[in-house]
DRENPA-3360 file (N, C-alpha, C; in nm, 2 decimals, always signed):
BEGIN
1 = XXXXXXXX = -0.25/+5.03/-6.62/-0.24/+4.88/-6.60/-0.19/+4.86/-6.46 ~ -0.09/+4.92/-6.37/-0.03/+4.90/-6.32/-0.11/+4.94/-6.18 ~ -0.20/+5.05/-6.22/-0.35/+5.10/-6.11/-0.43/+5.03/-6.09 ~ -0.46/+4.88/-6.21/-0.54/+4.79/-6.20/-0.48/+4.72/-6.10 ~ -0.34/+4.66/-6.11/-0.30/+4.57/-6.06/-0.32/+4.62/-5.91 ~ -0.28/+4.74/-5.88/-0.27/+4.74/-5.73/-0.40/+4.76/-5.67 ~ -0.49/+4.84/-5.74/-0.67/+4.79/-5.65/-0.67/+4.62/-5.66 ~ -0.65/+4.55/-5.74/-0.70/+4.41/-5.71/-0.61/+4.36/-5.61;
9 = XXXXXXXX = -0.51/+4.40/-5.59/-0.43/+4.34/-5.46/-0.45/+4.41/-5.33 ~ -0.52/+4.51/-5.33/-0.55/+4.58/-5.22/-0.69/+4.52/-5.19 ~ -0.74/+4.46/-5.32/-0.92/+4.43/-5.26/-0.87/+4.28/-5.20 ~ -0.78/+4.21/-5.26/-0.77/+4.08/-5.20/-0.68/+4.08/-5.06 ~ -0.63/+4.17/-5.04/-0.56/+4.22/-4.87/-0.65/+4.22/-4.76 ~ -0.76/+4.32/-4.83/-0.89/+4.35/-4.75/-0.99/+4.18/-4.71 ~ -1.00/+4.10/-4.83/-1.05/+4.00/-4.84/-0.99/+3.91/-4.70 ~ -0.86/+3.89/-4.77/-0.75/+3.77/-4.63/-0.78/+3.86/-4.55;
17 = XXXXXXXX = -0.79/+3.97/-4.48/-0.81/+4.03/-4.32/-0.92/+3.99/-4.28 ~ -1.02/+4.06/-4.39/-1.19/+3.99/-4.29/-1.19/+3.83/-4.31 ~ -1.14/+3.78/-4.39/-1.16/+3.61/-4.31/-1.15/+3.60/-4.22 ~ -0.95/+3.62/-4.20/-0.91/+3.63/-4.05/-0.98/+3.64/-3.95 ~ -1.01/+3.79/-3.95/-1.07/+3.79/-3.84/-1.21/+3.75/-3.82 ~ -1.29/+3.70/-3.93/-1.41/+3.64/-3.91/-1.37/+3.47/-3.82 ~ -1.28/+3.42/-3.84/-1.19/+3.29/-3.82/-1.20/+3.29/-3.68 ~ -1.08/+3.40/-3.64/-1.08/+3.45/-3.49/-1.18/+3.49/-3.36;
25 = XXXXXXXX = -1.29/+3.55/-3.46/-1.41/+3.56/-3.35/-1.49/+3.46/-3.34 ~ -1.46/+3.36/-3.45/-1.52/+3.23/-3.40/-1.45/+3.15/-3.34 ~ -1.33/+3.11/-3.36/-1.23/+3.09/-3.23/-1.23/+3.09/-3.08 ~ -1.29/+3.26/-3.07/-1.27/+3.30/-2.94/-1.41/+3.28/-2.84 ~ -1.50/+3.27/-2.92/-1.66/+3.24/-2.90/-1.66/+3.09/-2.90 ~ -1.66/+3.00/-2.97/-1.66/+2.89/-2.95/-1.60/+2.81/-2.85 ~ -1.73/+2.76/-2.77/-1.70/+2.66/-2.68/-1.57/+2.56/-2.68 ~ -1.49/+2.55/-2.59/-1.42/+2.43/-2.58/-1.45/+2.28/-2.60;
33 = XXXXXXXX = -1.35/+2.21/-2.67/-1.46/+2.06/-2.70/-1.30/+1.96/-2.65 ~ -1.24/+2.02/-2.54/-1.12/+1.94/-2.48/-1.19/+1.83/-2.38 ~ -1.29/+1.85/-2.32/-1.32/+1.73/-2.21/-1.31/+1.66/-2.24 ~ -1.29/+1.50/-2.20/-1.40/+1.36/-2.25/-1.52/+1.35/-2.17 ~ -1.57/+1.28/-2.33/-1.68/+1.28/-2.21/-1.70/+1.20/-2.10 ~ -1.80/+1.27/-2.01/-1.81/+1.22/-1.88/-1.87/+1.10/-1.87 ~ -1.87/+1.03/-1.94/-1.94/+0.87/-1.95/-1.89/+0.78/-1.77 ~ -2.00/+0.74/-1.77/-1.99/+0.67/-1.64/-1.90/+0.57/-1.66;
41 = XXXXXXXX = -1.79/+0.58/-1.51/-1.69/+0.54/-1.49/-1.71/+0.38/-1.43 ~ -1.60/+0.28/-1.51/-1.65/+0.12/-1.44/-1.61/+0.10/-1.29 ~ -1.66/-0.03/-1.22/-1.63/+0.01/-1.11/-1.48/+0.00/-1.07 ~ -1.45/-0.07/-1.16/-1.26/-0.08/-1.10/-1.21/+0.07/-1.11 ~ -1.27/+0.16/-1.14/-1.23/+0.29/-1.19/-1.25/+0.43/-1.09 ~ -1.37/+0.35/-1.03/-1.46/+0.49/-0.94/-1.32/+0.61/-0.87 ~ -1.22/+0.52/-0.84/-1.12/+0.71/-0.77/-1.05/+0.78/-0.87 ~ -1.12/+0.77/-1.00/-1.05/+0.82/-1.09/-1.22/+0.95/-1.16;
49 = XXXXXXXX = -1.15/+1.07/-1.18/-1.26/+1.16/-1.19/-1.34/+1.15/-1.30 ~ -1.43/+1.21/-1.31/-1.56/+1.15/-1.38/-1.52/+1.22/-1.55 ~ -1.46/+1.31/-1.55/-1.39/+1.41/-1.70/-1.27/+1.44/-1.66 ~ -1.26/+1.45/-1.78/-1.09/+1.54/-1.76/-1.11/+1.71/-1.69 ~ -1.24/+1.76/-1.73/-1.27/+1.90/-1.66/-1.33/+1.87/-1.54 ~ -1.29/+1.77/-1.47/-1.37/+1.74/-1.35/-1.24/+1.79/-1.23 ~ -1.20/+1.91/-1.17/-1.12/+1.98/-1.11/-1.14/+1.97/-0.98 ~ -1.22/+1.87/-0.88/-1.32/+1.86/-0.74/-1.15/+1.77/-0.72;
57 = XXXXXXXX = -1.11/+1.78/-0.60/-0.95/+1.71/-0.56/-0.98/+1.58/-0.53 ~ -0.92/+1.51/-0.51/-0.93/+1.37/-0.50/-0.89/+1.34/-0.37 ~ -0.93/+1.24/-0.27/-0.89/+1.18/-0.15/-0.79/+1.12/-0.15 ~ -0.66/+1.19/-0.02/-0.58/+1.15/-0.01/-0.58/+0.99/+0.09 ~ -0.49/+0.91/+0.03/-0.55/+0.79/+0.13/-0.43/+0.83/+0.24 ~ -0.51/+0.76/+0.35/-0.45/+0.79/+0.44/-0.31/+0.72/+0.48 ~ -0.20/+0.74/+0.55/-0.09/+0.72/+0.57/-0.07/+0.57/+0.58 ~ -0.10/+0.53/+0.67/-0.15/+0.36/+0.72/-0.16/+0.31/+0.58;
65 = XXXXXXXX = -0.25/+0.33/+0.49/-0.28/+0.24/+0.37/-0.20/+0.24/+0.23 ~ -0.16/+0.39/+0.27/-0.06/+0.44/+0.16/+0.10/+0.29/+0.25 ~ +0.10/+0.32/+0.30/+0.27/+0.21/+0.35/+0.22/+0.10/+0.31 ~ +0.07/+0.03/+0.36/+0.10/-0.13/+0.34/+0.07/-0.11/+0.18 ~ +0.00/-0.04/+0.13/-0.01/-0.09/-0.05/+0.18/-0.07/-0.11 ~ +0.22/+0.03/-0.01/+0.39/+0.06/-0.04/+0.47/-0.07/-0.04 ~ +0.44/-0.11/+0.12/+0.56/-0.22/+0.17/+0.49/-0.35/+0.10 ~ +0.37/-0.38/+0.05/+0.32/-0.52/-0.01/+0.38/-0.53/-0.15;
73 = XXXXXXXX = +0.41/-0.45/-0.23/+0.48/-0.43/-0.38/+0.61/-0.52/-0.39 ~ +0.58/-0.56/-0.49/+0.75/-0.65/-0.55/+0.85/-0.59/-0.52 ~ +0.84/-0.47/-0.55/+0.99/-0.41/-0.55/+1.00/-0.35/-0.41 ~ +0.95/-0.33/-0.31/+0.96/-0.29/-0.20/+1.03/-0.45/-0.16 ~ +0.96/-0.59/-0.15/+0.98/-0.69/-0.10/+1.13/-0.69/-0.14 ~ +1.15/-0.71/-0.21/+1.25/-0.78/-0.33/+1.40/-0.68/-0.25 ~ +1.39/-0.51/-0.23/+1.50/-0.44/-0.18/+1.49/-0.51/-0.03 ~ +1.37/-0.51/+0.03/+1.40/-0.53/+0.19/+1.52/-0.67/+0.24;
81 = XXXXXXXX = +1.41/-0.75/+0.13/+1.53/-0.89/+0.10/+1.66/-0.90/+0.12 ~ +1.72/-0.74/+0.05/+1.87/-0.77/+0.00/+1.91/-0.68/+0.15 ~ +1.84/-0.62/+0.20/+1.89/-0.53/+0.30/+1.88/-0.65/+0.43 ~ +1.76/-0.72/+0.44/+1.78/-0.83/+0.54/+1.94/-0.90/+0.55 ~ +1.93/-0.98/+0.39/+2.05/-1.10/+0.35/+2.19/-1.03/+0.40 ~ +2.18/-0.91/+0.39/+2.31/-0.82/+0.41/+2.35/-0.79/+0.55 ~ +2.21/-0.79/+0.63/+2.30/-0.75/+0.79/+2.29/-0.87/+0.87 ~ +2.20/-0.99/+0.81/+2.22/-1.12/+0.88/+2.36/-1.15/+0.89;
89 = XXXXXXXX = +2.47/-1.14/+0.80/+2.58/-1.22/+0.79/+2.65/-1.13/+0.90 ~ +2.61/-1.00/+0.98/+2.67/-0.93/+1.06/+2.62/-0.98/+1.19 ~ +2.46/-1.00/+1.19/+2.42/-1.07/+1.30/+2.44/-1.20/+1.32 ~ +2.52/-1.30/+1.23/+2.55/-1.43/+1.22/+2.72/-1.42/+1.28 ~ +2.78/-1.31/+1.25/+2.89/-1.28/+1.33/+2.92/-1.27/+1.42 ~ +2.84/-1.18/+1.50/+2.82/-1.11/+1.61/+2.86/-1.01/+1.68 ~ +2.83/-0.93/+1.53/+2.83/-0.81/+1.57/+2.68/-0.75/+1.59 ~ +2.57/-0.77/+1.52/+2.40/-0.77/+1.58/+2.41/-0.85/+1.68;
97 = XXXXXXXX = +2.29/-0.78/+1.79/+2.25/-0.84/+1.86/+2.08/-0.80/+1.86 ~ +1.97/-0.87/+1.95/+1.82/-0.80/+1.90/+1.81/-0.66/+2.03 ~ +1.96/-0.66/+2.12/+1.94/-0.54/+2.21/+1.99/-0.42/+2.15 ~ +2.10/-0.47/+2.07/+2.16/-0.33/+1.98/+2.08/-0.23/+1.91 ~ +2.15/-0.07/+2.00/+2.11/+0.00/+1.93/+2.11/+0.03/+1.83 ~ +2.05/+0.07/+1.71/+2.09/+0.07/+1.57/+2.05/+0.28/+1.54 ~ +2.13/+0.30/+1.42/+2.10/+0.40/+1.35/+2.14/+0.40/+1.22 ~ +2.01/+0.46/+1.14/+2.04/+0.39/+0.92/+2.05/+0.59/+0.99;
105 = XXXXXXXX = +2.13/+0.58/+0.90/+2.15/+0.74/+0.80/+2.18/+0.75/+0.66 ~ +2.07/+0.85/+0.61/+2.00/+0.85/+0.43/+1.98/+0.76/+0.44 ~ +1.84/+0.73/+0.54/+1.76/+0.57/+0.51/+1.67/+0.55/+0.40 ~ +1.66/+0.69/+0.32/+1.55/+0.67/+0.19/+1.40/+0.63/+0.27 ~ +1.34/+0.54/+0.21/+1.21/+0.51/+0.26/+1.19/+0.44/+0.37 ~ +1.29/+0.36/+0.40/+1.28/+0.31/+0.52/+1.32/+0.12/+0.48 ~ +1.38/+0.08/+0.40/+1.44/-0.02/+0.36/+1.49/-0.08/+0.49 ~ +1.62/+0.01/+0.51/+1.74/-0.08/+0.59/+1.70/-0.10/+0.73;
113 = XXXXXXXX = +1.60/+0.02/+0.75/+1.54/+0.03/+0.93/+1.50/-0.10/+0.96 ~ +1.40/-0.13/+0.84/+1.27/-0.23/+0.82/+1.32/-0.36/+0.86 ~ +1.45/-0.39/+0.75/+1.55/-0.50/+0.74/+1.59/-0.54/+0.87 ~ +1.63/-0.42/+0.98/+1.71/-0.48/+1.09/+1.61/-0.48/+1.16 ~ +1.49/-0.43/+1.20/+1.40/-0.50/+1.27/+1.34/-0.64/+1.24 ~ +1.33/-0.65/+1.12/+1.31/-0.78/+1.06/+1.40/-0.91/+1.10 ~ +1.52/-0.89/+1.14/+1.62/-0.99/+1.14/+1.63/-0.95/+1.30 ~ +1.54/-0.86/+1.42/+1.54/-0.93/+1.51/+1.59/-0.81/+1.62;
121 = XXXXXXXX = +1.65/-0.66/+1.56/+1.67/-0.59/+1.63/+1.55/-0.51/+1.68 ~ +1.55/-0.47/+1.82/+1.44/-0.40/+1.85/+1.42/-0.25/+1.86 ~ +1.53/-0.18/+1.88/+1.56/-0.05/+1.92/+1.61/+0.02/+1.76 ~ +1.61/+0.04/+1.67/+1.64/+0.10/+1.53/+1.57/+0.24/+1.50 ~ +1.66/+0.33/+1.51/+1.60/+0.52/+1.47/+1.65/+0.50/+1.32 ~ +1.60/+0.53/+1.22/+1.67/+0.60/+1.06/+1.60/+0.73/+1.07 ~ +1.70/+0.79/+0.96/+1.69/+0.98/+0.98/+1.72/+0.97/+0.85 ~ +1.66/+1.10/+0.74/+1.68/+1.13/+0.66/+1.64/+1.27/+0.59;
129 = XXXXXXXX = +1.64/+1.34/+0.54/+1.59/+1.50/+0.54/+1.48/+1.50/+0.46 ~ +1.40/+1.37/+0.46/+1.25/+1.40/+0.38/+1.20/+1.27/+0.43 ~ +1.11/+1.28/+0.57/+1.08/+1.20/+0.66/+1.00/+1.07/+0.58 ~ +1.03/+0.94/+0.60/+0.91/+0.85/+0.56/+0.87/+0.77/+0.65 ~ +0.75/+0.82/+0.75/+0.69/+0.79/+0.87/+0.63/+0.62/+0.82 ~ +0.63/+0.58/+0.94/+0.66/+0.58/+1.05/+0.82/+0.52/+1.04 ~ +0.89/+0.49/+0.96/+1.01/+0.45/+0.95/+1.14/+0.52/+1.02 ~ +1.12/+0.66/+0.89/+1.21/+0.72/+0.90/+1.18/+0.87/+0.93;
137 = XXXXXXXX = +1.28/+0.93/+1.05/+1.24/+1.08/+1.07/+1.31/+1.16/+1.05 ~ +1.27/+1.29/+0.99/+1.34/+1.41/+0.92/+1.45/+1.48/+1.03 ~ +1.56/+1.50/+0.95/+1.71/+1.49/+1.03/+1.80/+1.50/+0.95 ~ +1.89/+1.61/+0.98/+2.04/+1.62/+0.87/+2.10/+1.54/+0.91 ~ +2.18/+1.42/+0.83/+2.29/+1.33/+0.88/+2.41/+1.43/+0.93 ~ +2.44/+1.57/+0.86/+2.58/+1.59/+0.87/+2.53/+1.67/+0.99 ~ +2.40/+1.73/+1.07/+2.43/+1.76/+1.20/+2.27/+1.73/+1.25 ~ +2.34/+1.56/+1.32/+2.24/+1.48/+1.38/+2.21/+1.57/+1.55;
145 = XXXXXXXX = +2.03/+1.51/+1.54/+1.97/+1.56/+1.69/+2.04/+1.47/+1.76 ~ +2.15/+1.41/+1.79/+2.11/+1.30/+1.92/+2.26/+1.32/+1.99 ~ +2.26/+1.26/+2.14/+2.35/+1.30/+2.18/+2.46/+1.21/+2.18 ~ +2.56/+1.24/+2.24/+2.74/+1.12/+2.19/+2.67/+1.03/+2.28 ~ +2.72/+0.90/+2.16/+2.74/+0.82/+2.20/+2.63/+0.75/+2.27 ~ +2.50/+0.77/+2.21/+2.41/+0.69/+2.22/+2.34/+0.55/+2.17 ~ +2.44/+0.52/+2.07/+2.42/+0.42/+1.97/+2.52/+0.33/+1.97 ~ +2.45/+0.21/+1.93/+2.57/+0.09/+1.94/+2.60/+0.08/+1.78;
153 = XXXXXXXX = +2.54/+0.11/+1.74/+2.57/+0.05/+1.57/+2.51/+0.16/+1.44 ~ +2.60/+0.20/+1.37/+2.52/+0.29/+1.30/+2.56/+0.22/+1.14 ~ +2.46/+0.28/+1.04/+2.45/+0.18/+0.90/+2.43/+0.33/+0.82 ~ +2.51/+0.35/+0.69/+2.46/+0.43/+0.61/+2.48/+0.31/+0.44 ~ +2.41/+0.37/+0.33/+2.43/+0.29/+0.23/+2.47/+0.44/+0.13 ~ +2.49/+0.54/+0.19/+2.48/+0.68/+0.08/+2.58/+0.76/+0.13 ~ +2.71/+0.73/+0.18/+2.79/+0.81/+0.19/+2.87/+0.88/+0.08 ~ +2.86/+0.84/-0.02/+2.92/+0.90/-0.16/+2.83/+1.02/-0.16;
161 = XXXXXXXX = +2.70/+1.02/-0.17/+2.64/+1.09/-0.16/+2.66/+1.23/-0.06 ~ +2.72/+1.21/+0.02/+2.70/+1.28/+0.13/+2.77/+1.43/+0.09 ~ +2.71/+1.56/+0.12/+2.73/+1.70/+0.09/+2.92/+1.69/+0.15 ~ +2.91/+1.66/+0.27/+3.02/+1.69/+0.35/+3.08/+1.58/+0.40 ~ +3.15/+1.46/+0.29/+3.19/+1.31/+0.38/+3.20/+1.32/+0.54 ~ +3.34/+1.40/+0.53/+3.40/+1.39/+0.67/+3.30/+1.46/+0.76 ~ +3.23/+1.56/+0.75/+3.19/+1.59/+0.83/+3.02/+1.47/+0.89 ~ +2.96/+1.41/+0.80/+2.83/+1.28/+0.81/+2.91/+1.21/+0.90;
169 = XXXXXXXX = +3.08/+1.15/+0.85/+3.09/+1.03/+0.91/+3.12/+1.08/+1.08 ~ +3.18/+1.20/+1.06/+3.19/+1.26/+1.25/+3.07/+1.24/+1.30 ~ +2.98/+1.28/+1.22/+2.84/+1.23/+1.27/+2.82/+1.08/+1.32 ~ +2.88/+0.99/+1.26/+2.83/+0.87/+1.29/+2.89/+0.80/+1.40 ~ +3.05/+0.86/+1.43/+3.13/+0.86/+1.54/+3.08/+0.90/+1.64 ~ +3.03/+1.04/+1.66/+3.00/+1.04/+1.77/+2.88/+1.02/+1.82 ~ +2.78/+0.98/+1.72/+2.67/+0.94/+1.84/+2.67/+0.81/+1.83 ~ +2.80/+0.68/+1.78/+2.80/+0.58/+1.86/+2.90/+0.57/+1.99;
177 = XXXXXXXX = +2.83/+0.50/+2.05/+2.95/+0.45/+2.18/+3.06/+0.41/+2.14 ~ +3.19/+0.43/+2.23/+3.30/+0.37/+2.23/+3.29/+0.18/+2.27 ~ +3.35/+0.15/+2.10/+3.33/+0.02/+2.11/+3.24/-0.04/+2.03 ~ +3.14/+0.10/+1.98/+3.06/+0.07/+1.87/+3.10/+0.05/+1.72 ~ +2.96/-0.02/+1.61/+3.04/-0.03/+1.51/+2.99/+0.09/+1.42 ~ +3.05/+0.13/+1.31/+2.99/+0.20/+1.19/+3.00/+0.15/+1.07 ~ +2.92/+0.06/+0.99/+2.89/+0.05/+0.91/+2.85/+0.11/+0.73 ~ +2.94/+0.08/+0.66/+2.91/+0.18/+0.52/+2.94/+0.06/+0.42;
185 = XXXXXXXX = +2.85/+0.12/+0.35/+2.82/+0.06/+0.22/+2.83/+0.11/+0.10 ~ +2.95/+0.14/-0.01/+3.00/+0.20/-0.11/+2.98/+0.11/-0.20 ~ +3.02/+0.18/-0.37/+3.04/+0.14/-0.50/+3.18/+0.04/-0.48 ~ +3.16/-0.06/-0.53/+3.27/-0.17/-0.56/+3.40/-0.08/-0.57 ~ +3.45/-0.13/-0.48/+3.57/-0.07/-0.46/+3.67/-0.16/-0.40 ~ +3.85/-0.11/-0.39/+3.99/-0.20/-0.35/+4.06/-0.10/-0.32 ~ +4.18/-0.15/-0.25/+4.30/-0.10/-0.28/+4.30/+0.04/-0.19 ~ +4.33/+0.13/-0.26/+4.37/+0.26/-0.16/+4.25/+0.31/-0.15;
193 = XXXXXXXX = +4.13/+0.30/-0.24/+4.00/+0.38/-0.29/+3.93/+0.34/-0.09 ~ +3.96/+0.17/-0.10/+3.92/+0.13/+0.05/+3.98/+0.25/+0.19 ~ +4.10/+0.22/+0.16/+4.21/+0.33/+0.29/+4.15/+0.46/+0.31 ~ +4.08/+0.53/+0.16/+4.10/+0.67/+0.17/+3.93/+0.67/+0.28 ~ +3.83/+0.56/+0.22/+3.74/+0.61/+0.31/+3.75/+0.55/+0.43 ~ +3.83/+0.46/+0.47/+3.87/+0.47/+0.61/+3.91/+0.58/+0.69 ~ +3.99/+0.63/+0.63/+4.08/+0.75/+0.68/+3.97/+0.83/+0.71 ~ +3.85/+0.87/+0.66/+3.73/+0.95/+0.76/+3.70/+0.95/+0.87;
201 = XXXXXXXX = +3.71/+0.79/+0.90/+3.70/+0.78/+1.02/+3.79/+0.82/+1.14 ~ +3.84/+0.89/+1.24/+3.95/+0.93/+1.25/+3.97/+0.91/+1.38 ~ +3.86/+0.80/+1.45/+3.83/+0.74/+1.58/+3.81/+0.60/+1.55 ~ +3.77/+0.54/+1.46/+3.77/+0.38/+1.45/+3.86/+0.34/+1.35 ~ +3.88/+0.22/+1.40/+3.96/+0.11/+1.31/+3.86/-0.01/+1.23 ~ +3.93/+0.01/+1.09/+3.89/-0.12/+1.00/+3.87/-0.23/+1.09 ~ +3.74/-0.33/+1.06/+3.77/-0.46/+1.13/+3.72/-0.54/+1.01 ~ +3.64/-0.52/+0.92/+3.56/-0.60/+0.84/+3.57/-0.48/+0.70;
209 = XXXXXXXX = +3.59/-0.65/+0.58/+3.57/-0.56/+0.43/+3.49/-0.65/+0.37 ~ +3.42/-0.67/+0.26/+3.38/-0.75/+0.22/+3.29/-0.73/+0.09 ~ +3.29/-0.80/-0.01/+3.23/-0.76/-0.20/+3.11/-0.77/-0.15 ~ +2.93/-0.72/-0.19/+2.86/-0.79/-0.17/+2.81/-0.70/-0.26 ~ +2.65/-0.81/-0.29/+2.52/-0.73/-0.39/+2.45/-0.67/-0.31 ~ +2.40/-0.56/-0.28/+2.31/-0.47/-0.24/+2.20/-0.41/-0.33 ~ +2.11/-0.44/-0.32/+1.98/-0.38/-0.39/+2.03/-0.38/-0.54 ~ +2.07/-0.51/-0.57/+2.12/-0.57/-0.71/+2.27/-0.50/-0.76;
217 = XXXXXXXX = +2.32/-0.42/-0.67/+2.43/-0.37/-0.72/+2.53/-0.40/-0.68 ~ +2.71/-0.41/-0.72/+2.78/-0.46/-0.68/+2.82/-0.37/-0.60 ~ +2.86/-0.37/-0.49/+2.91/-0.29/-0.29/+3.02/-0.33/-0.27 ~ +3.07/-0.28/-0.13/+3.20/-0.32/-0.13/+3.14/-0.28/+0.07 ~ +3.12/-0.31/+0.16/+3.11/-0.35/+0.26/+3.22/-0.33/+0.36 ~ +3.22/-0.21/+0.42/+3.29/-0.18/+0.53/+3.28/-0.16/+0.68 ~ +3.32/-0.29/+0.78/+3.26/-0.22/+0.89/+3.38/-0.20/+0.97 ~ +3.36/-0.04/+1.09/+3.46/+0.03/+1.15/+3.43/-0.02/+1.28;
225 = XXXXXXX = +3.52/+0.01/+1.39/+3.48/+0.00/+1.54/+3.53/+0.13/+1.55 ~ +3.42/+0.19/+1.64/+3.53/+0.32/+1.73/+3.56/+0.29/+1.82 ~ +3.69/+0.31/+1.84/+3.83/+0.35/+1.95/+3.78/+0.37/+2.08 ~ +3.79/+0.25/+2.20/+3.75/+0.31/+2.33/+3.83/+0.46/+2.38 ~ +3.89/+0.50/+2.32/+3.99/+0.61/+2.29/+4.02/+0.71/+2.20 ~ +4.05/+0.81/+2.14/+4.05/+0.87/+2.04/+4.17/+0.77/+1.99 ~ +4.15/+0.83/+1.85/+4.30/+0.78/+1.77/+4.42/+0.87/+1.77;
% end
């Protein structure tokens, strides 16, 4: 009985394998059916590939058209706005002027550069370590190409950010002039949180504090003068 039992479970072993592998070679032989099909594409569609196995690269648009479809976007408009509204009340001061030199450090895409040409400055460099032409050019903030004291006015909105505080803001001291301002833009902040990032500065003095919204977020607005003198 027990001899029965095991030929019939050995013929049904044999059975489940040749499926298997009857299963498998048809598997491995049979054409792929992942495409879609290549059905002609409408015209609002043409830069998009004709199948999903259609592997031929696509045209890169060129730089020029890639910015303005960039800078015409809502949200492009909408940040420049807040970056304009923000350095007006400095150029309504008079601390901008349209001869001042300007420098954005961690300009991102080119927001703040845009902003202070917009409101009238003519001379503005931004630097950032992943260039966005024609805006902004590839440059370590914490060790800038340019020489002392070339700049009248420098702007960062990412010094939290920064690998090395003290060492970015030396950066921003010395390539402005004595007499120049440096401008920063932090998380809502008071109190000593204000002092401590002053105290980076170790050549200018506080002259300006002030709450504001920046690119919808609440800021806290600090601008320094450096010292015709060291401190």
């Amino acid at each position: 009985m027990e001899r029965n039992v095991e030929k019939m479970l050995n013929r049904v072993s044999v059975a489940f394998i040749s499926i298997g592998t009857v299963i498998m070679v048809i598997m491995i032989l049979q054409t792929p059916k992942t495409c879609i099909s290549p059905e002609a594409p409408s015209k609002s569609h043409t830069h998009f590939p004709r199948s999903t196995c259609d592997s031929s690269p696509r045209q890169h648009l060129p730089l020029p058209k890639k910015n303005a479809r960039m800078w015409s976007s809502k949200a492009w408009k909408l940040r420049l706005s807040s970056f304009s509204s923000y350095f007006v009340r400095f150029r309504d001061l008079g601390f901008l002027q349209n001869h001042t030199k300007a420098l954005c450090l961690s300009a991102g895409a080119g927001h703040a550069p845009m902003a202070l040409s917009q409101i009238g400055l003519s001379d503005v460099t931004a630097v950032e370590l992943v260039e966005s032409l024609p805006l902004v050019r590839r440059a370590d903030p914490h060790n800038l190409p340019f020489f002392d004291g070339v700049f009248d006015f420098a702007f960062t909105a990412h010094l939290a950010e920064a690998l090395f505080p003290w060492r970015f803001v030396a950066e921003m001291e010395r390539t402005v002039r004595r007499g120049g301002l440096c401008l920063v833009a932090v998380d809502e902040c008071g109190g000593d949180d204000v002092k401590d990032i002053a105290r980076l500065f170790l050549n200018s003095k506080l002259v300006d504090m002030a709450n504001v919204t920046l690119e919808g977020s609440k800021m806290t607005s600090l601008l320094l003068k450096v010292q015709e003198s060291p401190a």
